[in-house]
C-alpha positions as CSV (number, residue, x, y, z in Angstrom):
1,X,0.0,0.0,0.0
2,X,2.8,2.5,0.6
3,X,4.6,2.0,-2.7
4,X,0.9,2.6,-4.1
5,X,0.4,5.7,-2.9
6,X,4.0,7.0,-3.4
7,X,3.6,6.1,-6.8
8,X,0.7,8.5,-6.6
9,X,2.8,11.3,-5.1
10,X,5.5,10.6,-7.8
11,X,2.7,10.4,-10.5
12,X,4.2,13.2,-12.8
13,X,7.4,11.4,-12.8
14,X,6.2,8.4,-14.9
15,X,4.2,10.9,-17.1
16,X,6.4,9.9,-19.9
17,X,6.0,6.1,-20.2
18,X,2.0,5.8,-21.3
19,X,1.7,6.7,-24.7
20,X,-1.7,8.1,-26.2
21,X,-2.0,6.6,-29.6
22,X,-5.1,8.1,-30.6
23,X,-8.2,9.7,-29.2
24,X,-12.0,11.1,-30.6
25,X,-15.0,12.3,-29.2
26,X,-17.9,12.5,-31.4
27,X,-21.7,13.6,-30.3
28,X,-23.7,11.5,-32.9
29,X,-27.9,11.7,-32.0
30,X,-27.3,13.2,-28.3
31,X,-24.8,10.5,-27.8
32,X,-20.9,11.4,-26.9
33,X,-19.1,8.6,-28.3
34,X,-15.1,8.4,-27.5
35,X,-12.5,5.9,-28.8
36,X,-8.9,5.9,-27.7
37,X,-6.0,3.6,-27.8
38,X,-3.3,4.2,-25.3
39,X,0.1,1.8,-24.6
40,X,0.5,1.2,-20.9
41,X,4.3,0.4,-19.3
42,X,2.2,-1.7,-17.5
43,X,1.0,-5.5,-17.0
44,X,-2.1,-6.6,-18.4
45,X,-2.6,-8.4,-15.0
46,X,-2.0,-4.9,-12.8
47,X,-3.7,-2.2,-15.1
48,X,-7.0,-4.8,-15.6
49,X,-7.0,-4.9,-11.8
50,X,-6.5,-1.6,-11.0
51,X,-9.6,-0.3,-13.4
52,X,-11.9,-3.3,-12.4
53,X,-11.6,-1.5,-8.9
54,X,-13.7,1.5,-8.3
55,X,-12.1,2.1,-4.4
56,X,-9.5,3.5,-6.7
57,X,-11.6,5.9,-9.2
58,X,-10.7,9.4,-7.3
59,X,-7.4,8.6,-7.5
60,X,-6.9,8.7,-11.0
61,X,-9.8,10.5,-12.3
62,X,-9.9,14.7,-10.9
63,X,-14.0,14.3,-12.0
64,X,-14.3,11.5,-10.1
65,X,-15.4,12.9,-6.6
66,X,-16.5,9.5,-5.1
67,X,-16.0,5.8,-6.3
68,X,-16.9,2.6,-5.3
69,X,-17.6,-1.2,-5.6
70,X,-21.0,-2.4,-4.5
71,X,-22.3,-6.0,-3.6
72,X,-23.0,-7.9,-6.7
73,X,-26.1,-7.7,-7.8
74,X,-28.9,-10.9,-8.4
75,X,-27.2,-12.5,-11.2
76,X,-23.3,-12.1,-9.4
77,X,-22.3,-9.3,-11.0
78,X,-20.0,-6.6,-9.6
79,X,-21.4,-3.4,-9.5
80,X,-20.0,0.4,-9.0
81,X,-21.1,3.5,-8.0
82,X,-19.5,6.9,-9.0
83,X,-20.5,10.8,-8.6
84,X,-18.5,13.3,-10.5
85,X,-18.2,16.5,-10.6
86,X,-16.7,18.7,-13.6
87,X,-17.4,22.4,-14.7
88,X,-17.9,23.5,-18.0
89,X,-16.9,27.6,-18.7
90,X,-18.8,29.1,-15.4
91,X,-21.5,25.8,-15.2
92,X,-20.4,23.5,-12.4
93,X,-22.7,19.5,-12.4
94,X,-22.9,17.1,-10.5
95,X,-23.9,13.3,-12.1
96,X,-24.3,10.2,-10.8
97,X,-23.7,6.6,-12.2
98,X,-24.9,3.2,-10.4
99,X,-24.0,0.2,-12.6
100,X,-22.7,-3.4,-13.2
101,X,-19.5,-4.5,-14.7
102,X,-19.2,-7.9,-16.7
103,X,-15.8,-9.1,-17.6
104,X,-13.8,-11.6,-19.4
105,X,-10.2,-11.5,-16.8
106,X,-7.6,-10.0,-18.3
107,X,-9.3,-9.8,-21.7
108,X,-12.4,-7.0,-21.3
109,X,-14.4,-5.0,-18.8
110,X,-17.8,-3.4,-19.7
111,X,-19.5,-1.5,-17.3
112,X,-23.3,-0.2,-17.9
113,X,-25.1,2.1,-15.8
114,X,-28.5,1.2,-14.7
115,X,-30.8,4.2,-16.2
116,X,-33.4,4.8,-14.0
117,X,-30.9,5.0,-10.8
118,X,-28.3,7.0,-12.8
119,X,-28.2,10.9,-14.7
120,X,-27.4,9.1,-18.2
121,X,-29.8,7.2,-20.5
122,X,-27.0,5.3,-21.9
123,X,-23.9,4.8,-20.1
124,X,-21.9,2.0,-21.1
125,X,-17.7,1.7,-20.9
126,X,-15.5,-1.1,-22.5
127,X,-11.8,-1.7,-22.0
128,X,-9.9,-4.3,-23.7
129,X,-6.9,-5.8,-23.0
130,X,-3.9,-7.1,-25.0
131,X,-0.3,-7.3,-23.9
132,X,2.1,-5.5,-26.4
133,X,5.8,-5.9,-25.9
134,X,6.8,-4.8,-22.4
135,X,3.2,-3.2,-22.0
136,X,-0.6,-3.2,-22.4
137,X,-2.1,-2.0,-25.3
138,X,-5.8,-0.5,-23.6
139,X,-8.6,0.5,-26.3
140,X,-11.5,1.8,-24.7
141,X,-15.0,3.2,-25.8
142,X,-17.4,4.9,-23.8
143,X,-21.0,6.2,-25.0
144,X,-22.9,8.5,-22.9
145,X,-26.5,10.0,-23.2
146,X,-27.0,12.4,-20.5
147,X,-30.4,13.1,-18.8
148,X,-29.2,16.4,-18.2
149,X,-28.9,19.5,-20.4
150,X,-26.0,20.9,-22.4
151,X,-26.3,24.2,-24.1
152,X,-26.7,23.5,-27.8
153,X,-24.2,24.4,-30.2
154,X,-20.9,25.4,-27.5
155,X,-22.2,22.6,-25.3
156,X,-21.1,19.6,-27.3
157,X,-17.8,21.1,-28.2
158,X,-17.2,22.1,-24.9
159,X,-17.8,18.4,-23.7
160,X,-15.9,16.7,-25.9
161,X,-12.8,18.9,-25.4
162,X,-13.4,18.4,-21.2
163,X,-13.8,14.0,-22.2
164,X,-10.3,14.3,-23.8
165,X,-8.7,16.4,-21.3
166,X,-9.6,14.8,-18.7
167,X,-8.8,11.3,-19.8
168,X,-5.5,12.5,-21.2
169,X,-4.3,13.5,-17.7
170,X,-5.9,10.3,-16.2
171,X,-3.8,7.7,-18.5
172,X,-0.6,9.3,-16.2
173,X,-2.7,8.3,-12.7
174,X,-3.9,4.7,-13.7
175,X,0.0,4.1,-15.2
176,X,1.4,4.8,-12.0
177,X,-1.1,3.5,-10.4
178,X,-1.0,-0.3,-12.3
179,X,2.9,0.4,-12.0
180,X,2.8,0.0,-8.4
181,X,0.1,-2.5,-7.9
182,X,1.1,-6.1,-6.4
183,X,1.8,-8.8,-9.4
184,X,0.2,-12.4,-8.8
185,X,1.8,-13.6,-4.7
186,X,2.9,-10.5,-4.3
């Protein structure tokens, strides 16, 4: 636990070692749609754990304001709860997701808000996994309806800037993060 969060604390330091290969944000129909494909000096086995655990989401994210894993739910499935908070210009929000998470280990995690207990219409996340060299090559997707408002015209330009920013400074976090997490017996 101490090397984790000094790893934390020396975040910046490893800033050069994951390397975004691509990124887009589109808005297609009301839904934000983002694709990117980063290169993690990182195990498959470390960085799969570290995002499959929502304890850690505030550590990495600076939107996420509180994370966490919840019971599963009827049909054994881990689920997650997260509330974020981001501002947009002079417009501050506050949203909510409550979900479940299916996975194939080491391979993919999808996570999928429930609707009706969550501010999105359509939240759903997938990360998938394949070693590459010395690393993990990550691709993940994430579409997003929100039940909330955005201005028309500077809102969706806005949002998709403040997606990519945000998850460009994240990659950094989860890196160190995975970095520093306990292999298999550790």
């Amino acid at each position: 636990m101490r090397a984790l969060l000094l790893s934390l604390l020396m975040a910046p330091a490893f800033a050069g070692a994951a390397e975004l290969r691509s990124v887009s944000v589109d808005v297609v129909g009301g839904h934000y749609l983002m694709h990117s494909e980063t290169w993690f000096e990182a195990g498959v086995e470390q960085l799969y754990a570290v995002l499959l655990d929502y304890d850690l989401g505030t550590q990495f994210s600076s939107v996420i304001v509180e994370s966490r894993n919840i019971s599963p739910d009827e049909l054994g499935r881990p689920q997650f709860f997260t509330r974020h908070k981001t501002c947009i210009l002079f417009f501050c929000m506050n949203f909510e997701r409550y979900g479940y998470v299916v996975t194939e280990p080491h391979v993919t995690i999808s996570a999928v808000a429930y609707p009706e207990t969550s501010d999105f219409h359509v939240s759903r996340e997938v990360w998938q996994f394949r070693q590459e060299g010395e690393g993990t090559f990550l691709t993940y997707n994430v579409e997003l309806k929100p039940k909330f408002w955005v201005p028309p015209v500077i809102g969706p330009f806005i949002l998709k800037r403040k997606l990519k920013s945000d998850g460009i400074r994240a990659i950094y976090r989860i890196e160190a993060i995975a970095q520093a997490w306990p292999g298999p017996g550790d």
